[in-house]
GUKOLRO-869071 format. One record per residue: residue number from 1; chain; residue in one letter; z, y, x of N, C-alpha, C in turn. Coordinates in steps of 0.2 Angstrom, whole numbers, always signed. Atoms other than C-alpha are relative to their C-alpha. Example, Ala and Ser with C-alpha at 12.3 -4.5 7.8 and 13.67 -1.06 7.14 Angstrom:
GUKOLRO-869071
+------+-------+------+-------+-------+-------+-------+-------+-------+-------+-------+-------+
! resi ! chain ! resn !  n.zz !  n.yy !  n.xx ! ca.zz ! ca.yy ! ca.xx !  c.zz !  c.yy !  c.xx !
+------+-------+------+-------+-------+-------+-------+-------+-------+-------+-------+-------+
!    1 !     A !    a !    +0 !    -6 !    +4 !   +39 !   -22 !   +62 !    +0 !    +6 !    +4 !
!    2 !     A !    s !    -1 !    -6 !    -4 !   +36 !    -5 !   +68 !    +3 !    +5 !    -4 !
+------+-------+------+-------+-------+-------+-------+-------+-------+-------+-------+-------+
***
This chain:
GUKOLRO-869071
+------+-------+------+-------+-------+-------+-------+-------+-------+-------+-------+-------+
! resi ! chain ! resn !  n.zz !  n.yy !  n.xx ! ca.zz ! ca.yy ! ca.xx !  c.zz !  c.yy !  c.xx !
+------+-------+------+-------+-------+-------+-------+-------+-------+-------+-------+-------+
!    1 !     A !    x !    +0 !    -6 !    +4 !    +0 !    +0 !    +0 !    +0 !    +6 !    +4 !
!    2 !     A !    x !    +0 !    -6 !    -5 !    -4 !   +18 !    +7 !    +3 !    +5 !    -5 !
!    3 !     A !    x !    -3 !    -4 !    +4 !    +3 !   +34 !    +1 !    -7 !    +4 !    -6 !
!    4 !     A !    x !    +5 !    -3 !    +5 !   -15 !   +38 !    -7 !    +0 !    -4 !    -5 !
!    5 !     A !    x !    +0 !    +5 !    +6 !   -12 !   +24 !   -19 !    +8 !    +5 !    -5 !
!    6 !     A !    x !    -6 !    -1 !    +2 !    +6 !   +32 !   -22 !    -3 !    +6 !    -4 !
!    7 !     A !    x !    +1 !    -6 !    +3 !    -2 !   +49 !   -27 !    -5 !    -1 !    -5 !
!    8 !     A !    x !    +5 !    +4 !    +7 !   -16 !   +41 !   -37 !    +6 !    +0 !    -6 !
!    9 !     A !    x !    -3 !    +4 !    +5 !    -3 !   +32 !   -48 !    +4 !    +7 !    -1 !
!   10 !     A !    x !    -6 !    -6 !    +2 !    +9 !   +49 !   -49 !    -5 !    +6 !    -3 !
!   11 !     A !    x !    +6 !    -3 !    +5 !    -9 !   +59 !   -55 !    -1 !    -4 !    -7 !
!   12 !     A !    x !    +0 !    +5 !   +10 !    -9 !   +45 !   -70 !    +5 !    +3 !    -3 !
!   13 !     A !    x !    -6 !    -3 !    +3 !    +8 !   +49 !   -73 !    +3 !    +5 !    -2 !
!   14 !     A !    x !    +0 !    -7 !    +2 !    +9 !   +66 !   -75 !    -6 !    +2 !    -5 !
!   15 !     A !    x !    +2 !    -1 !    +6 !    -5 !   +65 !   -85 !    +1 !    -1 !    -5 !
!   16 !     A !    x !    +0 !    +3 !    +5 !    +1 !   +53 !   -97 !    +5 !    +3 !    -3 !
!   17 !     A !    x !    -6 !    -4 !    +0 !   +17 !   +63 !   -96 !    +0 !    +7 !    -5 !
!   18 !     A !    x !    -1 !    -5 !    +5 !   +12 !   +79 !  -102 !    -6 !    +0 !    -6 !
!   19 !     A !    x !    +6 !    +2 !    +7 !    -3 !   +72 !  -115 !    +7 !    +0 !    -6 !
!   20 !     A !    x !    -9 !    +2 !    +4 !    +9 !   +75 !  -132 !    +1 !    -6 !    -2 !
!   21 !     A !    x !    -1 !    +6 !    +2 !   +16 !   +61 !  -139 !    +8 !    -1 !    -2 !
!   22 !     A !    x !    -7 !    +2 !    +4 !   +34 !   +55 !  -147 !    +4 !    +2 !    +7 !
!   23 !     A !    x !    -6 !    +0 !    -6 !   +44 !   +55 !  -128 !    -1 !    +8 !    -2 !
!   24 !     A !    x !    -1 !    -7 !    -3 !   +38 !   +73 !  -125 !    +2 !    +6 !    -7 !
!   25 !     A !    x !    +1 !    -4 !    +9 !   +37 !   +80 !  -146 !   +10 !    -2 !    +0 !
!   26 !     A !    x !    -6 !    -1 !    +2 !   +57 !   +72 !  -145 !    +3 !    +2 !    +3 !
!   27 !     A !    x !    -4 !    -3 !    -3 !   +64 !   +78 !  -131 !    +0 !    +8 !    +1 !
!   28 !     A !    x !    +1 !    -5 !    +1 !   +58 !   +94 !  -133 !    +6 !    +4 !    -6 !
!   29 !     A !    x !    -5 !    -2 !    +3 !   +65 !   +95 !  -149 !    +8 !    +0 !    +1 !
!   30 !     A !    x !    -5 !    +1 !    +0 !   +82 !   +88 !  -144 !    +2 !    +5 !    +7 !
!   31 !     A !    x !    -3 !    -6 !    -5 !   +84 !  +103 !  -129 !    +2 !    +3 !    -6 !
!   32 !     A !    x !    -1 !    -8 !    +4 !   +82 !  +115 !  -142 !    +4 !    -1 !    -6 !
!   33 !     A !    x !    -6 !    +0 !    +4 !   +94 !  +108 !  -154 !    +7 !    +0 !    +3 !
!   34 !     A !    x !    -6 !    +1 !    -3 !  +106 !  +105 !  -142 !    +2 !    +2 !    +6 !
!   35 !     A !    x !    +0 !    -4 !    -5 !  +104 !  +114 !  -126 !    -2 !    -4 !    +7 !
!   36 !     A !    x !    +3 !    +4 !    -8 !  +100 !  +109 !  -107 !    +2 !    -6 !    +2 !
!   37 !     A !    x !    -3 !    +5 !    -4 !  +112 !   +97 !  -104 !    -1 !    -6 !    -4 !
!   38 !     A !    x !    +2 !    +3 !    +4 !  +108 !   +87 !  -119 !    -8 !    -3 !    +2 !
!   39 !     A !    x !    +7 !    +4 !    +0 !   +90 !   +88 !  -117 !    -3 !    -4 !   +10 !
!   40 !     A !    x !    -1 !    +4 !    -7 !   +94 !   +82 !   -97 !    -1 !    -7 !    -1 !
!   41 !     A !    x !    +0 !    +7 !    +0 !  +100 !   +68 !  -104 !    -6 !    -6 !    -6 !
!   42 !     A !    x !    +3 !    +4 !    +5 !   +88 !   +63 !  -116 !    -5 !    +0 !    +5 !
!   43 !     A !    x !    +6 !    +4 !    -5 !   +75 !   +63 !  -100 !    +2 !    -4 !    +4 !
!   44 !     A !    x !    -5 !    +6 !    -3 !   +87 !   +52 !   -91 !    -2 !    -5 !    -3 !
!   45 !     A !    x !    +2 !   +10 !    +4 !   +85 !   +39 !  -104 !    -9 !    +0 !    -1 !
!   46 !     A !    x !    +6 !    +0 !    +1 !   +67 !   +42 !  -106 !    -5 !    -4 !    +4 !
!   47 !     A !    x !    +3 !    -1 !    -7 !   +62 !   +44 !   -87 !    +4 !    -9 !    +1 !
!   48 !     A !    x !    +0 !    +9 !    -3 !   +72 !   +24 !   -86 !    -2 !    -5 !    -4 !
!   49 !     A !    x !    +3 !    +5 !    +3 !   +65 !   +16 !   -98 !    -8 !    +0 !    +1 !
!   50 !     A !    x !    +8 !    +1 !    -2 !   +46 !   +23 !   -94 !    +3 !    -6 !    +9 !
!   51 !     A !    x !    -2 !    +2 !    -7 !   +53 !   +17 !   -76 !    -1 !    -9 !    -2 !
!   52 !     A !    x !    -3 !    +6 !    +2 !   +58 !    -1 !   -83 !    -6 !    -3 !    -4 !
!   53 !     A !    x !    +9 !    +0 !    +4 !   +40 !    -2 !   -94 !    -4 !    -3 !    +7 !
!   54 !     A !    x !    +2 !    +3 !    -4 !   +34 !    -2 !   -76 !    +3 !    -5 !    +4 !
!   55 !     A !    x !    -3 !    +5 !    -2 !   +44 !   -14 !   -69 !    -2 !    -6 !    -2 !
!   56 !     A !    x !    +1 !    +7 !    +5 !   +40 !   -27 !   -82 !    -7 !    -1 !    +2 !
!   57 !     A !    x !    +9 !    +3 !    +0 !   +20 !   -25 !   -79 !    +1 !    -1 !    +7 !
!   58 !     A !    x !    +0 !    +6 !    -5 !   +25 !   -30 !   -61 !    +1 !    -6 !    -2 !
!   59 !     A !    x !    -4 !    +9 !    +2 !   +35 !   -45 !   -69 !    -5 !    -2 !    -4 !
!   60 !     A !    x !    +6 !    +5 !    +4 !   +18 !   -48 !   -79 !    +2 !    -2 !    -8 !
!   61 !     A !    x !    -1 !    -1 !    +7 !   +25 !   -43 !   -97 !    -9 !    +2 !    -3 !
!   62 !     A !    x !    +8 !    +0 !    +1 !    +6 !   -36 !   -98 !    -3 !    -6 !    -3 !
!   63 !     A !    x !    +4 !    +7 !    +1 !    -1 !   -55 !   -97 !    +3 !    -1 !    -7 !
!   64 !     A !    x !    -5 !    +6 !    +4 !   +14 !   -60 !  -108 !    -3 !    +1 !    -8 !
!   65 !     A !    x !    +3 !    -5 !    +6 !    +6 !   -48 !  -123 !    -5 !    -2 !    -1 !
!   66 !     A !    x !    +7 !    +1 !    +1 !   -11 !   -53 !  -120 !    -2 !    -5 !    -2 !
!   67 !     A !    x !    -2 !   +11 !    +0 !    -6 !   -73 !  -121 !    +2 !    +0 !    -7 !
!   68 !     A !    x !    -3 !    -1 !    +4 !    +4 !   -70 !  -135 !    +0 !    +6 !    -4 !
!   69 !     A !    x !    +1 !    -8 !    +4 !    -3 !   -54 !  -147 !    +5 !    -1 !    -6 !
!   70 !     A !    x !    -4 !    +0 !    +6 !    +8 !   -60 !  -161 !    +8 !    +5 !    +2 !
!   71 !     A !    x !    -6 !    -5 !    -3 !   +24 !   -53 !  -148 !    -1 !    +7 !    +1 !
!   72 !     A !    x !    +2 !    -9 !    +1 !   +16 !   -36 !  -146 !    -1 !    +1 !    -8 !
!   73 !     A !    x !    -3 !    -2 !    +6 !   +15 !   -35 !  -164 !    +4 !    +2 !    -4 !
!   74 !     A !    x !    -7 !    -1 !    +4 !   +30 !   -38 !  -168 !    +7 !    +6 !    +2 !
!   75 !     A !    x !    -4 !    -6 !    -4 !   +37 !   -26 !  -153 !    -2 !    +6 !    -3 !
!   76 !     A !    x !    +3 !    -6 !    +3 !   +25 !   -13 !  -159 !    +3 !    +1 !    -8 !
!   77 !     A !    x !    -3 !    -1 !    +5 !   +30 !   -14 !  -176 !    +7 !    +2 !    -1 !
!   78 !     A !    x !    -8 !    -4 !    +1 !   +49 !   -13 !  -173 !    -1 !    +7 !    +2 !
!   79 !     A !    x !    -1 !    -7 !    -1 !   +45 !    +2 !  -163 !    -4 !    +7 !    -3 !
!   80 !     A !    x !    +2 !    -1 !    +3 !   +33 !    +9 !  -176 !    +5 !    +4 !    -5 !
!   81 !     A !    x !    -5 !    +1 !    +6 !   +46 !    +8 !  -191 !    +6 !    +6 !    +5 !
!   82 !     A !    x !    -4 !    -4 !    -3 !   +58 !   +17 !  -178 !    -1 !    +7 !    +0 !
!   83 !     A !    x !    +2 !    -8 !    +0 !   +48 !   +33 !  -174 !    +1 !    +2 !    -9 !
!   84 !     A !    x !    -1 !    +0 !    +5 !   +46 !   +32 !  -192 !    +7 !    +4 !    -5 !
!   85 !     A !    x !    -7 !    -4 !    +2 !   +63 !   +34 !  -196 !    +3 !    +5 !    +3 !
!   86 !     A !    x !    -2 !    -6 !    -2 !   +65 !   +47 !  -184 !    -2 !    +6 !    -2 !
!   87 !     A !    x !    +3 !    -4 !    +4 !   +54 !   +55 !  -194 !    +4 !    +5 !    -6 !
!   88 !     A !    x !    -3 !    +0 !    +5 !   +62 !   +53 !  -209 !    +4 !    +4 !    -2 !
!   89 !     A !    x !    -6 !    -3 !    -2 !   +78 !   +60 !  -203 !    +0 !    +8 !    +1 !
!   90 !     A !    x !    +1 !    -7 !    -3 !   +72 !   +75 !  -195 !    -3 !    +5 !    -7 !
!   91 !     A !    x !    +0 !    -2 !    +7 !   +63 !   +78 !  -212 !    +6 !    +2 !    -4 !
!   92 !     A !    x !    -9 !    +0 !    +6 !   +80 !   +75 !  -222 !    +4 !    +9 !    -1 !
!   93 !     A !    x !    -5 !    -4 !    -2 !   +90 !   +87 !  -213 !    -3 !    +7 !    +5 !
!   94 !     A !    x !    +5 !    -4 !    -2 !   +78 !   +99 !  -208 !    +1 !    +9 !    -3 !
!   95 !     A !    x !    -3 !    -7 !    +2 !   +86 !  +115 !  -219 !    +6 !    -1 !    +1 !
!   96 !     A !    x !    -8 !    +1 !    -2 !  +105 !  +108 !  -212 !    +0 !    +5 !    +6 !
!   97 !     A !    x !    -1 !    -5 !    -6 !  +111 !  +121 !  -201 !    +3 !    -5 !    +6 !
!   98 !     A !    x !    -1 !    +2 !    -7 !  +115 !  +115 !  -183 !    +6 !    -3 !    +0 !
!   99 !     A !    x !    -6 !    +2 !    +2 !  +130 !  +104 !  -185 !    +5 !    +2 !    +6 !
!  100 !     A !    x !    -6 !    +0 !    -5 !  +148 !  +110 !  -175 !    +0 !    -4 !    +6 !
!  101 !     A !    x !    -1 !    +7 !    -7 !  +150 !   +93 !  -164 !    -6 !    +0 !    +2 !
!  102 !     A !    x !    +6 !    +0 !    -5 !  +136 !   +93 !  -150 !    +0 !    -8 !    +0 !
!  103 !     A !    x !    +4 !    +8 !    +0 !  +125 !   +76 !  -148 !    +7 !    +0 !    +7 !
!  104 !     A !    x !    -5 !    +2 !    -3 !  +139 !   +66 !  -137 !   -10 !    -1 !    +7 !
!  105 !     A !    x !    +3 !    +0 !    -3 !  +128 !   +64 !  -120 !    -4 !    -7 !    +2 !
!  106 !     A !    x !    +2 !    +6 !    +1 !  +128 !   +45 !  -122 !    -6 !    +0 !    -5 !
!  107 !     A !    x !    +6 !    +4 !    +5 !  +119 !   +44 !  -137 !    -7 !    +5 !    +0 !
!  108 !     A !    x !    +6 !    -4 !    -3 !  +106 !   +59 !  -130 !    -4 !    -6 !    +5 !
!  109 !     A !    x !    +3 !    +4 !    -4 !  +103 !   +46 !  -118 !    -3 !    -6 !    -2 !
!  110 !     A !    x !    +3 !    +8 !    +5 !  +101 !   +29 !  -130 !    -5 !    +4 !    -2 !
!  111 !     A !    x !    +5 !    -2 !    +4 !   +90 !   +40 !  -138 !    -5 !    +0 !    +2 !
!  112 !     A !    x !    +4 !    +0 !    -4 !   +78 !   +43 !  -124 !    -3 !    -6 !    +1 !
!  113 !     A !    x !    -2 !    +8 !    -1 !   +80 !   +25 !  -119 !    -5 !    -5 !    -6 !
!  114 !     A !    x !    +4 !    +5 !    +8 !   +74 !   +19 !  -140 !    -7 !    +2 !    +0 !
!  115 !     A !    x !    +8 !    -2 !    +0 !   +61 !   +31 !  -141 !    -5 !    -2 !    +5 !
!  116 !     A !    x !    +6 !    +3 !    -7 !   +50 !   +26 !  -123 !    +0 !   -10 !    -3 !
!  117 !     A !    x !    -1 !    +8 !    +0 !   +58 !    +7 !  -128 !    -6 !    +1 !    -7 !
!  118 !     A !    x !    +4 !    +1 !    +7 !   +47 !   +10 !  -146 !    -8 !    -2 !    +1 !
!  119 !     A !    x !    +6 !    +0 !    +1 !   +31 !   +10 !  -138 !    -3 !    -6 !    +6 !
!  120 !     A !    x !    +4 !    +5 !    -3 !   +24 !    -7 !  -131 !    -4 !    +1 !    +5 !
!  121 !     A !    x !    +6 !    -1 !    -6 !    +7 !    +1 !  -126 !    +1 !    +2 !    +6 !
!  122 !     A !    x !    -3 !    -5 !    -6 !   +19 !   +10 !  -113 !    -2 !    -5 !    +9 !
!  123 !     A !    x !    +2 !    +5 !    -6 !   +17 !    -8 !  -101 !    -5 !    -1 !    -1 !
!  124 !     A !    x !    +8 !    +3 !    +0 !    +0 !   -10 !  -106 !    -3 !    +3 !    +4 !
!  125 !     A !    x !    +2 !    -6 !    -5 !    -4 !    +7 !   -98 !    +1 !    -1 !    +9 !
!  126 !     A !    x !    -3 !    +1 !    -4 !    +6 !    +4 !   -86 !    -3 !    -7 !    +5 !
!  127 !     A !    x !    +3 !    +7 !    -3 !    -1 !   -15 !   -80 !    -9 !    +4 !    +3 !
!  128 !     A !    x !    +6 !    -1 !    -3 !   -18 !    -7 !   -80 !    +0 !    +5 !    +5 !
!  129 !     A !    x !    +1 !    -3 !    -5 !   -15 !    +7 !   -70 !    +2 !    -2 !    +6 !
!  130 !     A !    x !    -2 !    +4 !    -8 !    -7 !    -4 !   -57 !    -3 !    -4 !    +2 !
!  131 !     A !    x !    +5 !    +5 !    -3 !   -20 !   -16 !   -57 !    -6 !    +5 !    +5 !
!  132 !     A !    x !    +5 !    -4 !    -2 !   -34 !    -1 !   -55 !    +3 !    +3 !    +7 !
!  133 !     A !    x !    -3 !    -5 !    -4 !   -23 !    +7 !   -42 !    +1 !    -2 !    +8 !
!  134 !     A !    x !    -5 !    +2 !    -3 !   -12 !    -4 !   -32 !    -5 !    -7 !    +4 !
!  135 !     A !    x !    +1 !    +7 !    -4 !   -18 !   -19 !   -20 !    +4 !    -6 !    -3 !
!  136 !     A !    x !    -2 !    +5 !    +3 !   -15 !   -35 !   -27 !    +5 !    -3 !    +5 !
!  137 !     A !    x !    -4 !    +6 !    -3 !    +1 !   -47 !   -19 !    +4 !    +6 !    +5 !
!  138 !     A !    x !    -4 !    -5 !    -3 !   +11 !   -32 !   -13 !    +6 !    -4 !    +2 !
!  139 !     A !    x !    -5 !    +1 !    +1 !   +29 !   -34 !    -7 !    +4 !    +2 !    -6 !
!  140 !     A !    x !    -6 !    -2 !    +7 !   +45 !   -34 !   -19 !    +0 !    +9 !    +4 !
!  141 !     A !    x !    -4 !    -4 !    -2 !   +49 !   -21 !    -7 !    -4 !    +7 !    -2 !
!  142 !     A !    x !    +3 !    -2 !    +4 !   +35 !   -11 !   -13 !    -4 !    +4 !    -7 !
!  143 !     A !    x !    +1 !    -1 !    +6 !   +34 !   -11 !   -30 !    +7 !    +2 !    -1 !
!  144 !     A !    x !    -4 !    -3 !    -2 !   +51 !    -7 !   -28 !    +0 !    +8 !    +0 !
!  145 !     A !    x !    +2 !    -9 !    -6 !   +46 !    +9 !   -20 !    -2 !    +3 !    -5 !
!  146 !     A !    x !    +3 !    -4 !    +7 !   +34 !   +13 !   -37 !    +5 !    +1 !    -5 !
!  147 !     A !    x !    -4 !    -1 !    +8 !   +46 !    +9 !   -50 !    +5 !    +6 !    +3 !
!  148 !     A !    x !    -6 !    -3 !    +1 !   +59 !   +20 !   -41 !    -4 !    +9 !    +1 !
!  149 !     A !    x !    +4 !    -7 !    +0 !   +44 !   +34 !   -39 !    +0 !    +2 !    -4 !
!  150 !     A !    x !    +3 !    +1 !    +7 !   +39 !   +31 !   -57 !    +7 !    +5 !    -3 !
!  151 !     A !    x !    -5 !    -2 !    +2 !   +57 !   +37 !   -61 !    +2 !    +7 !    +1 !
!  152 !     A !    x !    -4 !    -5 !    +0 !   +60 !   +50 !   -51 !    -6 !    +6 !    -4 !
!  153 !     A !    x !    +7 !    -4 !    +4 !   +41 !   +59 !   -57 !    +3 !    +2 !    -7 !
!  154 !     A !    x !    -2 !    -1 !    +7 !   +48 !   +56 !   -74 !    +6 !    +7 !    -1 !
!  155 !     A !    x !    -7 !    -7 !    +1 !   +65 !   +66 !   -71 !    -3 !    +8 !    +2 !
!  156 !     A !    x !    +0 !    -6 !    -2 !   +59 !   +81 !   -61 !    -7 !    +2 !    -4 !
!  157 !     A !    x !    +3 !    -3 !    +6 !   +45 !   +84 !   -75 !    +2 !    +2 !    -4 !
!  158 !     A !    x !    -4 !    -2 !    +6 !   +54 !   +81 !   -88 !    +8 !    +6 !    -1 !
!  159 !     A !    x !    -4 !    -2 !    -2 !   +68 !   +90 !   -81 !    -3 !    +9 !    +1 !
!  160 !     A !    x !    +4 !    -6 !    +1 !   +56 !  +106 !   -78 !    +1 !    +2 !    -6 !
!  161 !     A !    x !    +1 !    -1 !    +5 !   +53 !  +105 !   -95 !    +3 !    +3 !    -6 !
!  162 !     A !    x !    -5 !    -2 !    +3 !   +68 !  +106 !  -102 !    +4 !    +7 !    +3 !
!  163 !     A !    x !    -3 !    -5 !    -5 !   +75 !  +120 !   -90 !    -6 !    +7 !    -5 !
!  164 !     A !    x !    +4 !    -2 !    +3 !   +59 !  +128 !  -100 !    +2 !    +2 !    -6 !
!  165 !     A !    x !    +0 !    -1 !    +5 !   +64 !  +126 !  -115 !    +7 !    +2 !    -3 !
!  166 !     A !    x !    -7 !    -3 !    +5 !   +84 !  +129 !  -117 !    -1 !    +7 !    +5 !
!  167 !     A !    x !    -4 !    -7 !    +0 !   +83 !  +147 !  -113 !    +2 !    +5 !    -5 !
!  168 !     A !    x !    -6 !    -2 !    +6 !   +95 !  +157 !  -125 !    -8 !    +3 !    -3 !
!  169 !     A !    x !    +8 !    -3 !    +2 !   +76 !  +166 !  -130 !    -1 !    -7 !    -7 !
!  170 !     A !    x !    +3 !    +5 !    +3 !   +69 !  +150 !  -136 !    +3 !    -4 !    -3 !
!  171 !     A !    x !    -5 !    +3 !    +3 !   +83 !  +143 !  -142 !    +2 !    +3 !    -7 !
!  172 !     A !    x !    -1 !    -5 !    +8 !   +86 !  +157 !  -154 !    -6 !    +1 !    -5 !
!  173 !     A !    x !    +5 !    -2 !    +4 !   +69 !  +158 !  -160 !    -1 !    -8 !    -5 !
!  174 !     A !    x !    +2 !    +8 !    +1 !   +69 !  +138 !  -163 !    +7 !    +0 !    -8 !
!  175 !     A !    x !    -6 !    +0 !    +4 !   +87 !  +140 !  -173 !    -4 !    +4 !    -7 !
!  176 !     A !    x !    +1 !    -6 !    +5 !   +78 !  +156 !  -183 !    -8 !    -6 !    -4 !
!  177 !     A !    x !    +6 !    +4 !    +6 !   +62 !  +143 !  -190 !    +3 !    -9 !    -1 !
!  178 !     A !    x !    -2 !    +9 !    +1 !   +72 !  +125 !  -190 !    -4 !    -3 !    -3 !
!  179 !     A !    x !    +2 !    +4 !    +8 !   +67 !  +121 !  -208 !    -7 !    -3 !    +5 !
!  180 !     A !    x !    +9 !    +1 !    +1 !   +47 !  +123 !  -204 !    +1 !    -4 !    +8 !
!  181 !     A !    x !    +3 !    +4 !    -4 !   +46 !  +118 !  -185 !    +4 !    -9 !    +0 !
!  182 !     A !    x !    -3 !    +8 !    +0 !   +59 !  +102 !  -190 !    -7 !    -6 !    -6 !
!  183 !     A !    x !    +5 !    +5 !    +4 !   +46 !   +97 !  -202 !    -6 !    +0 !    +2 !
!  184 !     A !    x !    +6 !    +1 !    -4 !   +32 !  +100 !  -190 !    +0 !    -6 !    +2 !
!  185 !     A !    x !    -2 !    +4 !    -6 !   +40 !   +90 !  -178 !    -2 !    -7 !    -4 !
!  186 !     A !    x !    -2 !    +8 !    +3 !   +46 !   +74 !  -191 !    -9 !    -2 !    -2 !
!  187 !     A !    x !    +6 !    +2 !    +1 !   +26 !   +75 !  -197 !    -3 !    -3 !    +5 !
!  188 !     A !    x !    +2 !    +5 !    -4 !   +22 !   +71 !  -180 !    +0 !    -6 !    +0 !
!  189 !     A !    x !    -1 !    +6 !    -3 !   +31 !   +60 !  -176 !    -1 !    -6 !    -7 !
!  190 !     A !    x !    +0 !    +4 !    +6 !   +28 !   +52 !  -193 !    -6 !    -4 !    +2 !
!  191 !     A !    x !   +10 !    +5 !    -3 !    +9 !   +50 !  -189 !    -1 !    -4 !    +5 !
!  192 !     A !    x !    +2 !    +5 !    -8 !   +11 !   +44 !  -170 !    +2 !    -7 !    -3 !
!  193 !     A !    x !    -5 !    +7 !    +3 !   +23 !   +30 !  -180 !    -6 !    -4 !    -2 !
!  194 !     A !    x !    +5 !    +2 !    +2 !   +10 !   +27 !  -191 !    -7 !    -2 !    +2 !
!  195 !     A !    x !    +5 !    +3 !    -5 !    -2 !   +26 !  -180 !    -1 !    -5 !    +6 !
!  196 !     A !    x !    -2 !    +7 !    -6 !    +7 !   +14 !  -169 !    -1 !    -8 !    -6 !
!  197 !     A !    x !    +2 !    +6 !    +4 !    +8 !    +4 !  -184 !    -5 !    -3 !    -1 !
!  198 !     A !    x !    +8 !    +3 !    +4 !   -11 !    +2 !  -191 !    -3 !    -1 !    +9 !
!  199 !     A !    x !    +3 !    +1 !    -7 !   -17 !    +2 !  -171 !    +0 !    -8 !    +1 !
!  200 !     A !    x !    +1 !    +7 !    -2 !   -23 !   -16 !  -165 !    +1 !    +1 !    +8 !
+------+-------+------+-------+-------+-------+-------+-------+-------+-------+-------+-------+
***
């Protein structure tokens, strides 16, 4: 492996990264509900679960899909059904003003964690960009070396991001439209859901 292989694969990454989609549409929203520290941790869990997606497509979860499409189905689906509900939610309480008790930092982080865990094609992506990229029969010590790259590209993106978005500005303009942009948001994330769903 050379390092022009390493920067190939962190050019994929960042692109996949900031194309929108349910990781970027939720942590987004979750900075601006709940401020920087929050939305840190909600790219923590995100940033180790995309991390752990590539892990798996070294461990050849990839084939595992492809061998068995009934298993990716059925992953897809639960994680479908998920977005879904986060849709739901976000919907519901979407004219609720800003509740007193701040998101606990644990479950800012399970929630990063669910949402990247929701989306299967995340190892598919992932298998193929490592087959296009990477020389085949590498060392453990090496993939190693990706997965921990994969991770940190993750954090200090998403960590930008958010640094971006909890400024008292943006935070205050996000609190003054809740209702409308909470129900922007829950339609996305409705449709991605939806569209994980009906997708083959």
């Amino acid at each position: 492996m050379e390092w022009s292989h390493i920067i190939a694969f962190n050019l994929a990454l960042v692109a996949a990264i900031a194309s929108p989609g349910p990781a970027m549409l939720y942590f987004i929203r979750t900075t601006l509900a709940g401020g920087r520290v929050i939305g840190l941790y909600t790219v923590c869990g995100l940033g180790v679960m995309a991390a752990t997606w590539t892990a798996l497509a070294f461990m050849g979860l990839g084939a595992v899909f492809a061998l068995f499409p009934w298993a990716f189905v059925i992953f897809k689906t639960i994680g479908a059904l998920y977005l879904i509900w986060i849709a739901f939610q976000t919907w519901r309480h979407a004219r609720a003003p800003m509740g007193a008790a701040p998101t606990p930092p644990a479950r800012a982080f399970l929630g990063g964690v669910l949402v990247n865990l929701s989306n299967p094609k995340s190892v598919l992506f992932a298998a193929a960009v490592i087959m296009v990229i990477f020389p085949q029969g590498m060392p453990i010590a090496d993939k190693a070396l990706i997965v921990a790259n994969h991770l940190l590209i993750e954090l200090i993106f998403g960590s930008a991001l958010v640094l971006a978005f909890s400024t008292k500005r943006v935070s205050a303009g996000y609190l003054r439209a809740k209702p409308l942009l909470d129900r922007i948001a829950a339609s996305v994330l409705g449709l991605l859901g939806l569209r994980l769903l009906l997708s083959r």
